[in-house]
C-alpha positions, -999 to 999 in steps of 0.1 A, spaced: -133 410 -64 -142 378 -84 -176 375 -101 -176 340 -96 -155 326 -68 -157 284 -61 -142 269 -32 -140 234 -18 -175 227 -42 -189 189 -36 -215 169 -53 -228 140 -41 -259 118 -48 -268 102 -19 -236 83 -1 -217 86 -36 -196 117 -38 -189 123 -76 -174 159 -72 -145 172 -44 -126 199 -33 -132 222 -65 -118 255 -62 -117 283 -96 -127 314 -97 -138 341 -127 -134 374 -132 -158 398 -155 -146 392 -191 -128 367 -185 -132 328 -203 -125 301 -184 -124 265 -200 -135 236 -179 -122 204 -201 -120 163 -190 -128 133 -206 -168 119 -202 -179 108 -164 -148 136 -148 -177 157 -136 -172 187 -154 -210 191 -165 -221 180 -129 -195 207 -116 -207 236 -141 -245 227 -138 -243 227 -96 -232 264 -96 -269 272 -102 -280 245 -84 -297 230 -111 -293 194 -100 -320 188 -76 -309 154 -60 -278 166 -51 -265 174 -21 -243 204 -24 -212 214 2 -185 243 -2 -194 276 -13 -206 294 -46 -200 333 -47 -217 353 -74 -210 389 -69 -209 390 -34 -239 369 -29 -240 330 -17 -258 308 -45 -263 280 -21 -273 291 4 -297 317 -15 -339 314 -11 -355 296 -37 -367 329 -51 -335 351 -55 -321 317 -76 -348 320 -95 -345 357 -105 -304 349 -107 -308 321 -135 -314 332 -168 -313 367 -166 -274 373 -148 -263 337 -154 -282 316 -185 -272 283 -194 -265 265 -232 -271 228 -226 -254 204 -247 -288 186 -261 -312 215 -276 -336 187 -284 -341 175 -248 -334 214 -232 -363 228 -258 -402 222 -253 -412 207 -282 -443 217 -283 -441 257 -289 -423 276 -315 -389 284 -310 -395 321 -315 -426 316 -286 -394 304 -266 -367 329 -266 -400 358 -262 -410 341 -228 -372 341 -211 -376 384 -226 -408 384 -209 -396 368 -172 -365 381 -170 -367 416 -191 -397 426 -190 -408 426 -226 -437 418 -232 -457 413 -270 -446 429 -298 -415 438 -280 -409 404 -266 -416 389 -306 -391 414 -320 -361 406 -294 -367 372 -301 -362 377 -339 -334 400 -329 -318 375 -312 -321 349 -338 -302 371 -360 -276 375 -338 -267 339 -340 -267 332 -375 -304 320 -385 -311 324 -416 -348 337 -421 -355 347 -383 -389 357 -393 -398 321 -401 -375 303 -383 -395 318 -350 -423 296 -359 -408 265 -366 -407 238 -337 -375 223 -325 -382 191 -347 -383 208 -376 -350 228 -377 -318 210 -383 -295 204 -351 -270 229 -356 -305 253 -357 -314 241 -326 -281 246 -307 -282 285 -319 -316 290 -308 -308 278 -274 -273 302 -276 -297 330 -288 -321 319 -257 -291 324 -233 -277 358 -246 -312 374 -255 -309 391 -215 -275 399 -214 -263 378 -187 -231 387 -166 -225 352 -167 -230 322 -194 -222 291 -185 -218 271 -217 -218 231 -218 -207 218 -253 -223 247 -270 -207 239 -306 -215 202 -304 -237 199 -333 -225 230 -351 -203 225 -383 -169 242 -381 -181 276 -396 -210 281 -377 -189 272 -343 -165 299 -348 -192 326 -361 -212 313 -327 -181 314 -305 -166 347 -323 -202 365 -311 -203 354 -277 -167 360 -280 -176 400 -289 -202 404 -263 -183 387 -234 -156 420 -245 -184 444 -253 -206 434 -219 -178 425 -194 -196 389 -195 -181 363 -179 -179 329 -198 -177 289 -186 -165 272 -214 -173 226 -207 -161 220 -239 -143 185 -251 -129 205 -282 -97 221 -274 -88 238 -306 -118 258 -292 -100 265 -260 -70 276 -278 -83 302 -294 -109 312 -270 -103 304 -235 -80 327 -207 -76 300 -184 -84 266 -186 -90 240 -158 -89 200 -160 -111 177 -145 -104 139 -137 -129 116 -115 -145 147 -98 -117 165 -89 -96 192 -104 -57 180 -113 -44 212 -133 -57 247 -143 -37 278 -156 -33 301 -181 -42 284 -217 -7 287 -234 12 273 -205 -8 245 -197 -17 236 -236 24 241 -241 33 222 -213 9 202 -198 24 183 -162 -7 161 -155 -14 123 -167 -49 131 -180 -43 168 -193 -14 154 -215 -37 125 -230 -62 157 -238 -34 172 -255 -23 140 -276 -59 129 -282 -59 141 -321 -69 114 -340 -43 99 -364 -45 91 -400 -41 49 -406 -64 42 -440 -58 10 -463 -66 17 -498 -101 12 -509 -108 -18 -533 -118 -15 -571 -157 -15 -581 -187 2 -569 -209 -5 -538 -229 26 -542 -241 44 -569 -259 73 -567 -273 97 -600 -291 130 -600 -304 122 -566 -330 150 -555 -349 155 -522 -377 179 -515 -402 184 -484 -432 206 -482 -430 236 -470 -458 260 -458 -460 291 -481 -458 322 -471 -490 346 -461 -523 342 -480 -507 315 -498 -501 293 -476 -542 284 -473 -548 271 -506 -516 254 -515 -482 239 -498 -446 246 -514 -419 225 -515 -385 229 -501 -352 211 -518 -328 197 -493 -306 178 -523 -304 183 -558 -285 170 -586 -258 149 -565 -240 126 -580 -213 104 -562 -198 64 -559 -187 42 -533 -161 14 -538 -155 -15 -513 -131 -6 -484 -132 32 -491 -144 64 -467 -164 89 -484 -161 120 -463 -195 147 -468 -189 183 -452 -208 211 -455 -228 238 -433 -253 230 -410 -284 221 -434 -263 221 -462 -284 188 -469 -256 160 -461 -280 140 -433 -304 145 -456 -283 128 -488 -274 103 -459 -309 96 -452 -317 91 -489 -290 67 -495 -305 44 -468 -340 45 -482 -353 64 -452 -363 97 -469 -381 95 -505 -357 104 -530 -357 109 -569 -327 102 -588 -309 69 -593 -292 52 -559 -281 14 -561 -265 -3 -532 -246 -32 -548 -262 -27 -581 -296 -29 -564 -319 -1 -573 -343 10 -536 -369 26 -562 -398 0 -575 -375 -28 -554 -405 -50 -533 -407 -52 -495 -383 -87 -500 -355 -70 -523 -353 -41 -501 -354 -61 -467 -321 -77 -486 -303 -45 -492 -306 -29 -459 -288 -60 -448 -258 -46 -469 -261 -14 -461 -267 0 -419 -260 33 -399 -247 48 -370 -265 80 -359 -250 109 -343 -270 108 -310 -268 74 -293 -291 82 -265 -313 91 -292 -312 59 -312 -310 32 -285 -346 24 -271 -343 28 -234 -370 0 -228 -343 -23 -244 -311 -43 -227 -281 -42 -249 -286 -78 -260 -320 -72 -275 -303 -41 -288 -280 -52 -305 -297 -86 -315 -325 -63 -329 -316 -70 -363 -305 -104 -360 -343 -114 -358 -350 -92 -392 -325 -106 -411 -315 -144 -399 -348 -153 -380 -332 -188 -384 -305 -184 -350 -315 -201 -320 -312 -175 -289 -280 -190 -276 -269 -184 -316 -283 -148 -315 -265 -145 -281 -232 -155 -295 -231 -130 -323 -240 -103 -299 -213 -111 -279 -186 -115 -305 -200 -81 -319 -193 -64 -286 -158 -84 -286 -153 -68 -315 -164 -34 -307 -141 -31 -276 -168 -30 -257 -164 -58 -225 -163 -61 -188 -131 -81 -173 -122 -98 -202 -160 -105 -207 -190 -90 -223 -217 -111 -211 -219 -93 -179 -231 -62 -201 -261 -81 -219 -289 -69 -194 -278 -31 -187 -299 -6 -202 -286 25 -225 -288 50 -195 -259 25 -177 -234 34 -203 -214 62 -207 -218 85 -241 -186 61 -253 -196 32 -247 -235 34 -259 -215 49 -292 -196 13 -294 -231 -1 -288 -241 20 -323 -215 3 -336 -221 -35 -328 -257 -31 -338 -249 -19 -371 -219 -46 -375 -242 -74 -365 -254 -80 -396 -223 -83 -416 -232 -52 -436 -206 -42 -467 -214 -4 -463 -219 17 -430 -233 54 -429 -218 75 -403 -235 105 -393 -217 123 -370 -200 96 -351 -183 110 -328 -196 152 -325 -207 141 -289 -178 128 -276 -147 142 -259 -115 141 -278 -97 112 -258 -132 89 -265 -134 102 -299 -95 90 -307 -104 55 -294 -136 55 -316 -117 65 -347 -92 38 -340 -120 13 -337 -138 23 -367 -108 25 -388 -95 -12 -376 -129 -27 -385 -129 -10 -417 -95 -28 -420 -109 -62 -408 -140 -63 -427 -133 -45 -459 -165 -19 -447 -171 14 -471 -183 44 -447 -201 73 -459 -191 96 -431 -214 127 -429 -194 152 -403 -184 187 -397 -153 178 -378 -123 181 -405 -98 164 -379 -124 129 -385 -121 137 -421 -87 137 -421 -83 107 -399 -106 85 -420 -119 99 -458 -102 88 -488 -127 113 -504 -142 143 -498 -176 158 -509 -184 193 -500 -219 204 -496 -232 236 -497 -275 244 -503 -283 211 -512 -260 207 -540 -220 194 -540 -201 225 -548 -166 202 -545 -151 170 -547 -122 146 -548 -94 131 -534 -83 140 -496 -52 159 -501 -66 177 -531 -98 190 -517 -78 200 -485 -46 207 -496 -56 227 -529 -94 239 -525 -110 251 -555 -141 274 -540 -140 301 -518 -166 278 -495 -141 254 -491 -111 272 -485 -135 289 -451 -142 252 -438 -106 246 -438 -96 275 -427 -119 275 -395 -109 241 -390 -70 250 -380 
């Protein structure tokens, strides 16, 4: 007998049904992978099987051992979710309460669905921790989610899940913001305890070197319904369905123009530091400080990708971050010869015209009070407060033209949607035009593409590569993902504790890897 068994499963919000006729089943020990580009309903599908979608109307049948989830009373649910089936959601930020410690966290799920209680409680939380890589459990515990990095975050929520054993874990896009080392050490211990518990495993993953090397089975989803699933070899080998074989073909290729002569950015002996709360008695009568970057040294020519890898906090958003002027900095950094320290208000307001970003959540960074024309117009009205509004109107436009990102032939039709309308793609694209608007010369990208499936991601890469192409941009592309370094870097900077441990060309740093570091990153990359 299955543990899990799915037959005929539907979802639909009111009159729109968005999932149909799904039908998998799982057995004890067994991975199954659950893959399809964004809006296919592979989340909706995964997160119904607990019924954790409230507005929707549920038909078919969900077995868990034996028992009927949807038809079961509101209270057997309650004691069947988190302690025999837990959950990893793909946003730690949003899925943990910002307003208790992290350790505080993983001890209450102990306490409702163990039993621990106190001390007990406290130590499986810091056991748990351990488990998944933090470093420091004992302080980590009592940080809040805003204050750990979010490749932190995501393994506190994995060491959340597995802290009560469950018989099944449903994971969405667990590895999402984890760097390449940290998402097989993650996937290698759920990996063990899935073989050492019998535990069950629902992979929703968009990364399928992941589901080669981890998944049994795998199972493709297009518009809501399931179009091929089978063992991982056969259907990875030889895959018979339209969407599954774009999946397949979806790794990004390499198409770079050589970068120009000169420097755009310079940065010298750049250091970062935060305070930090000292340990024990300490702690009351002074603060401490913690160094994110020291002593990094790099440049930036016109036309040319500078790819930074390293660990999850490593310090690379934080170098990022520096370079923009948006964390204080010591050190030397000049963007187009223009020093950011002792520069006024007027000098600096000029440089961040040359010089914008894309951040890695775009959820995150798009106000949701905003339509995507004052969006993307936003800096517009810093920068040439001159433009008339059917002026500002015509740049945003083009910029979306430009960016791929129309309706019919059209983007106007687009201009008064809000963030929430777009899928994770398309409000990426949207990152895109409002950093573009401005004609900068230089673009940070942090993470551009980690939440985004592998067909999206392809088109992204394609887009970023031909307006690099267009427009003579540098990027300083801060990532984890070594197939986007390969695709785009011209240069590569490795980062390891806040200092570069490695750089160079592409083919020399990846090819021919000096440090032991390195040679890991690359290897868990393949």
């Amino acid at each position: 007998m299955s543990l899990l068994e799915v037959r005929d499963l539907g979802v639909a919000f009111g009159a729109r049904r968005v999932v149909g006729g799904v039908s998998f089943s799982l057995e004890p020990g067994e991975t199954l992978a659950l893959v399809g580009e964004s809006g296919s309903g592979k989340t909706v599908t995964a997160l119904s099987l607990m019924r954790l979608i409230e507005a929707a109307r549920l038909e078919g049948s969900v077995s868990f051992g034996g028992r009927d989830v949807l038809a079961m009373p509101a209270a057997q649910l309650q004691a069947l979710r988190g302690r025999e089936i837990a959950v990893v959601f793909q946003e730690p930020m949003t899925a943990l309460n910002p307003l208790h410690p992290v350790g505080a966290q993983i001890a209450e799920s102990l306490q409702l669905h163990a039993g621990a209680h106190g001390a007990d409680a406290w130590a499986g939380a810091l056991a748990a921790l351990h488990r998944v890589g933090i470093p420091e459990p004992e302080t980590r515990a009592r940080c809040y989610p805003h204050q750990l990095s979010g490749g932190q975050r995501q393994r506190v929520m994995i060491a959340m899940a597995l802290a009560c054993n469950p018989r099944l874990l449903i994971a969405d896009e667990p590895t999402t913001a984890l760097d390449v080392a940290i998402r097989l050490q993650i996937l290698d211990l759920v990996d063990r305890l899935r073989a050492q518990a019998g535990m069950a495993l629902l992979l929703v993953t968009h990364d399928l070197n992941l589901v080669r090397r981890y998944a049994d089975r795998v199972a493709v989803m297009e518009r809501g319904t399931l179009v091929e699933q089978g063992r991982t070899e056969e259907v990875m080998l030889r895959p018979r369905h339209p969407c599954t074989q774009r999946l397949v073909d979806s790794r990004p290729r390499r198409d770079v123009a050589p970068p120009g002569e000169g420097r755009l950015v310079e940065a010298r002996g750049v250091r970062v530091e935060f305070p930090a709360r000292l340990p024990g008695i300490r702690g009351w009568f002074g603060k401490g400080a913690f160094t994110a970057v020291e002593a990094v040294d790099f440049d930036l020519a016109p036309g040319e990708t500078l790819g930074v890898i390293g660990e999850s906090g490593s310090g690379k958003t934080t170098l990022a971050l520096a370079v923009l002027d948006l964390v204080a900095a010591r050190g030397d950094i000049r963007v187009g010869g223009a020093p950011w320290a002792g520069a006024t208000a007027a000098q600096k307001r000029a440089t961040r015209r040359r010089i914008q970003v894309v951040f890695q959540d775009p959820m995150s960074s798009l106000s949701p009070r905003l339509t995507l024309e004052e969006i993307v117009a936003e800096g517009l009205e810093v920068h040439e407060p001159a433009l008339t509004a059917a002026q500002r109107r015509e740049r945003v436009v083009q910029a979306l033209v430009d960016v791929g990102l129309t309706e019919t032939g059209a983007a106007d039709g687009l201009l008064g949607r809000y963030p929430h309308e777009f899928s994770g793609g398309q409000r990426q694209r949207i990152a895109i035009a409002r950093a573009l608007i401005v004609r900068p010369e230089i673009v940070v990208l942090d993470e551009p593409t980690s939440s985004l499936d592998v067909t999206i991601q392809k088109q992204v890469l394609e887009l970023l590569g031909a307006l690099q192409r267009r427009y003579r941009l540098s990027y300083l592309l801060v990532t984890h993902d070594m197939d986007v370094v390969r695709a785009m870097a011209h240069r590569v900077m490795v980062m390891k504790a806040s200092r570069i441990v490695e750089s160079g060309p592409l083919e020399k740093v990846l090819l021919h890897p000096e440090t032991d570091y390195t040679r890991m990153l690359v290897a868990a990359a393949t």
